[in-house]
N, C-alpha and C positions, 0 to 999 in steps of 0.2 A: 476652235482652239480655246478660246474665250471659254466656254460651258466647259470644255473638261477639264481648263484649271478650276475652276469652281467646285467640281463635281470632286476634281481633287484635294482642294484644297479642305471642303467638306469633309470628303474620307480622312482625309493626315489627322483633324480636329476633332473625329471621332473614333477613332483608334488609340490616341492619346487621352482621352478619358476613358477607356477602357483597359487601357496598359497593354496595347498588346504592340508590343516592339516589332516586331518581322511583319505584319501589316502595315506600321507607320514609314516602314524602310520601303516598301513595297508601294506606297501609296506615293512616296516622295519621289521615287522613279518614275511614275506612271504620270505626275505632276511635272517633274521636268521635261519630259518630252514634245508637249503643246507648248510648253513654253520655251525652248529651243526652236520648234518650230516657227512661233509666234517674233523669234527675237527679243525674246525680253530674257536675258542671258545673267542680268545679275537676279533676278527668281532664282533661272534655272539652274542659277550655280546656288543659290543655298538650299535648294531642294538637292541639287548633287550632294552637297557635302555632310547634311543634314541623314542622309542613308546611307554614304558612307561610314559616317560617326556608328551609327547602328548596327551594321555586319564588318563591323572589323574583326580580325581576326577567327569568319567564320568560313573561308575559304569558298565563298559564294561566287564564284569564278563571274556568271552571268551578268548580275548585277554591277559587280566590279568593273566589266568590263564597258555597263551603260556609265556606270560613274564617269571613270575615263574621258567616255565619249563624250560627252557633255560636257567636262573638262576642256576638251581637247575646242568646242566651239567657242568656249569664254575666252579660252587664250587668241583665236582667232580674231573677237570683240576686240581684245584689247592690242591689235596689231603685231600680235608676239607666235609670231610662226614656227620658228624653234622648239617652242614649247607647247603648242599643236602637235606640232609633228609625234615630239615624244611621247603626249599625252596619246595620242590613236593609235600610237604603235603599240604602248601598251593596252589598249583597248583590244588589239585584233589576239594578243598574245593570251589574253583574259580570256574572250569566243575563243580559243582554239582550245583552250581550256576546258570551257565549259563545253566543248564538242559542238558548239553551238555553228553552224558552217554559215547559214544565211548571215545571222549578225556578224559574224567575220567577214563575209563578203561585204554587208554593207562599210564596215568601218573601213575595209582596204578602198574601195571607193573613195570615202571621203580623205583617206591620205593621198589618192590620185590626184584629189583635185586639190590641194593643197600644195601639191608637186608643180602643178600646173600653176598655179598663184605664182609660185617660186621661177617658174620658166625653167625644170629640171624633168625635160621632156625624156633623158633617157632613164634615168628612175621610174617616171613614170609609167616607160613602156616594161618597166621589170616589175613592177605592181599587176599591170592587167596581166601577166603571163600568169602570172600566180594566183588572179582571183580567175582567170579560163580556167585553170588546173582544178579550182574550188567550184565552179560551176559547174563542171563537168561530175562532181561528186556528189551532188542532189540528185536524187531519184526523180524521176519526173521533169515536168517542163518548168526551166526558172527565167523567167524573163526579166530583165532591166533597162530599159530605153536608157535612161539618165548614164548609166555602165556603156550603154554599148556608141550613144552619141560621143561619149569621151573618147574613146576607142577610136572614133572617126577623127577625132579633133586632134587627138595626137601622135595618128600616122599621119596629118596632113601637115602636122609643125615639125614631124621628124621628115620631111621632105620627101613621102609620099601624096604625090596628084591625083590617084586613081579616085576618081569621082561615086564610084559603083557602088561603096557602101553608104555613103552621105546621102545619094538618090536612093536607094533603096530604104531605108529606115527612114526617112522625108516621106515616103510613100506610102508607106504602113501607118504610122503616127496620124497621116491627113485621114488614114482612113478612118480615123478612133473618133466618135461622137462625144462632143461634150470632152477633150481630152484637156484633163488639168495638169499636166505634168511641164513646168515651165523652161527646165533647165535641157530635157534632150535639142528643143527648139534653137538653147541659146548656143547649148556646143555647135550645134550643126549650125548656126548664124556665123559663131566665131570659124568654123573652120572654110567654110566659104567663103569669108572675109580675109582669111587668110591666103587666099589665092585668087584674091580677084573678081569673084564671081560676084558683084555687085548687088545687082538684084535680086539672086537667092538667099544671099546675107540679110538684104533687109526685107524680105520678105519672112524667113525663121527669126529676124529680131523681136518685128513689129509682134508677131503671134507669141514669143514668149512673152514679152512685157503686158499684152492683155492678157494673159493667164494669169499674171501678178495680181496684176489690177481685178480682175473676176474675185480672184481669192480672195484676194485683201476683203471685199464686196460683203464674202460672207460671212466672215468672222464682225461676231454681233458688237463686241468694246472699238466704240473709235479711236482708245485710246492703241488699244491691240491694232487697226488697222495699218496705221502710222508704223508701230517697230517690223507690222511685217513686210513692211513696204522696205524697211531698213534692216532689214534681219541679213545677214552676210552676203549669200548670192544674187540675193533678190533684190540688194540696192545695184547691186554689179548691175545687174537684167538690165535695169532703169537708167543706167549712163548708156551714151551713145556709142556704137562701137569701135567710131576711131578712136576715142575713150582708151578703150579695152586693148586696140591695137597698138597704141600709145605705148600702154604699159609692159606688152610682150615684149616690144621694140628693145623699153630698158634693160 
């Protein structure tokens, strides 16, 4: 993350001595992204707003709708849910725009779990209906562990027991070498935590939170390692999950 803001921020610096405006908008996107992912969210938001300023009024549906997105994490920084919410809702209405289906899937994702933040499990479960119906609309095979661990997580909070999908994607994921993906680990911790099962809970905790930690590992700024340790979900990973259990309770 660390190198491809550099690498972007490089490009933004030499597109603007060249004048060429739909590169600078293009490169400020490309820039916000590691560093949304990195959690370093006030960049990310002047790199958002920065490309916004530049395709306004040019009905660049796609872009618009990463704008948003990024949008929609800042507001999360700053503890304002409300205004998450709205900012990804217009994000997925942006991908629907721009035909774009993956990125709308991804953004309807991230309003899931922000649903889930909120403990508004039956929303949540009219979200997944709706990005099935979008997955089902990709040609070929579209996979998403992070998508389908929430799926488990939130028929197990909407008072579904049925264990069969939570072991089954637990089994598939173990089988993945080297697997960096931290968050299917943590739904499947939480939902397991949610009914008891004690040591499969902290068995998917303990292995998301080294995923953290690995990641963090590689990213070359120590200063970057730090936000991404603190970057939204992945400070969640790092509390303990009676923590987490705590907070569904409220």
């Amino acid at each position: 993350y660390s190198k491809s803001i550099e690498y972007g921020e490089n490009a933004i610096a030499k597109f603007k001595k060249l004048n060429m405006t739909n590169y600078i908008a293009i490169a400020c996107n490309w820039t916000a992204e590691p560093c949304c992912r990195a959690g370093l969210y006030n960049k990310m938001y002047e790199k958002a707003v920065e490309a916004e300023n530049l395709i306004l009024g040019l009905d660049d549906f796609f872009r618009e709708g990463k704008v948003e997105y990024f949008k929609s994490f800042y507001a999360l920084s700053q503890n304002d849910f409300n205004e998450a919410l709205s900012h990804i809702e217009t994000s997925i209405d942006k991908f629907n725009l721009a035909n774009n289906t993956v990125q709308e899937i991804e953004s309807s994702i991230e309003k899931i779990k922000i649903l889930i933040e909120l403990n508004e499990f039956d929303k949540a479960s009219d979200i997944i209906t709706k990005v099935d119906h979008l997955i089902n609309q990709i040609k070929g095979n579209y996979v998403n562990d992070i998508f389908t661990s929430i799926k488990c997580y939130v028929d197990i909070a909407n008072g579904n027991n049925d264990l069969s999908d939570l072991d089954s994607l637990l089994k598939e994921i173990k089988k993945i070498k080297d697997y960096s993906f931290a968050e299917p680990y943590w739904y499947l911790a939480r939902a397991y935590n949610n009914i008891n099962y004690n040591e499969l809970a902290q068995e998917c905790h303990l292995k998301s939170k080294e995923i953290v930690e690995n990641n963090a590992q590689i990213i070359t700024n120590p200063n970057h390692q730090k936000s991404y340790k603190n970057a939204i979900y992945n400070k969640k990973i790092l509390l303990d999950l009676d923590e987490v259990k705590i907070e569904e309770a409220d």
